[in-house]
C-alpha positions, 0 to 999 in steps of 0.5 A: 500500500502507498501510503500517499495518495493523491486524488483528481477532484473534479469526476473523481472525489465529486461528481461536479459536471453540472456547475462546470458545463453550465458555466461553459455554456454560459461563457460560450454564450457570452461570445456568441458560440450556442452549445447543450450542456451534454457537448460540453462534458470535455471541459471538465478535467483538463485546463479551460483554456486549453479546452476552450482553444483546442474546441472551439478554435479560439486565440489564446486571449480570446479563450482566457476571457473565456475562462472569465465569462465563465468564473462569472457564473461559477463564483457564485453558483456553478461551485456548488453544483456538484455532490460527492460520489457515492461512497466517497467520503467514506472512502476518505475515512477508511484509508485515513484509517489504514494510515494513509496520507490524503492530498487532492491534486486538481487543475480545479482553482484550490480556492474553489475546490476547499470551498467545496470540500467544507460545504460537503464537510469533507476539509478533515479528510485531506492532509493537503488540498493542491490546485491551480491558482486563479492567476493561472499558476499551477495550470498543469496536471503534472505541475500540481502533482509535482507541488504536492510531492515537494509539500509532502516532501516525497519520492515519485515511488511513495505516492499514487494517484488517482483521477478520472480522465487522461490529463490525471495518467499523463501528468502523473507519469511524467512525474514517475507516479503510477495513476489508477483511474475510476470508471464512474467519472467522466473518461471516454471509453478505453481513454485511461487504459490507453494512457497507462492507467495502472487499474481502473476501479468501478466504485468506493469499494474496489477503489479501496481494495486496490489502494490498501492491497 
């Protein structure tokens, strides 16, 4: 068992879909771009802006007003769509049990993602909450990955991670961290096991009988 473990946020720990694709919509609206909420499931995991160019062709100033149009309506409302998944706050509990050390590692803004994790009363569970910051530090995957590791003051070896989508494979490999990927959150089929997830879990309980094997 690793004793660090590091866990996505957004389609790992919390099922958050709504908030993020309504936000899109609307700051696709804001310039003038009409899409359904069920075409925008790619923006959450990776990096907005990126999304936002790589989607809809956008430059890059263009994509990040893009990404303000949609802080306009995340601030005050989008953060709070989203529940945890089922079984997942237990699941937080029971590996604290085995010792565990617990970090979310999330492109998500760290501010929102704690604002979350206090509404949902889940702050005690993590030893330590990384995400990007909202002046854009921090934007990648593996740069977050990276930070926790230098906080936590470990190896690659020492830690796993564990996230829903490719940018959570990909960032941990190129931080020497083996990534197991869960099925219920927003990856497109074969999307982790083509990038190297080491398992993929179907739910809470498989999650934590490959964790503390």
């Amino acid at each position: 068992m690793k004793k660090y473990i590091l866990f996505d946020f957004d389609g790992t720990v919390f099922d958050s879909a709504e908030g993020i694709t309504k936000s899109v919509q609307y700051a696709l609206g804001k310039m003038g771009i009409a899409a359904e909420t069920s075409e925008l499931m790619c923006f959450a995991g990776p990096p907005l802006d990126e999304m936002f160019s790589l989607r809809y062709g956008m430059s890059e100033a263009d994509a990040l007003r893009a990404v303000q149009f949609y802080r306009e309506r995340y601030k005050p409302i989008g953060w709070a769509e989203c529940t945890p998944f089922d079984g997942m706050h237990e699941l937080m509990l029971r590996l604290r049990e085995k010792g565990a050390k617990l970090a979310i590692a999330t492109s998500k803004p760290r501010h929102f993602a704690e604002k979350i994790l206090e509404k949902y009363d889940m702050t005690g569970c993590f030893d330590l909450v990384c995400g990007s910051e909202l002046d854009g530090t921090r934007g990648q995957k593996w740069e977050v990955i990276e930070y926790a590791l230098s906080t936590f003051g470990i190896s690659p070896d020492e830690a796993i991670m564990v996230g829903d989508r490719k940018y959570d494979v990909i960032g941990a490999k190129k931080c020497g961290v083996d990534c197991v990927g869960v099925r219920f959150g927003y990856a497109e089929p074969d999307e982790l096991e083509n990038e190297g997830a080491v398992y993929v879990a179907q739910d809470a309980d498989d999650l934590f009988n490959y964790l503390t094997k």
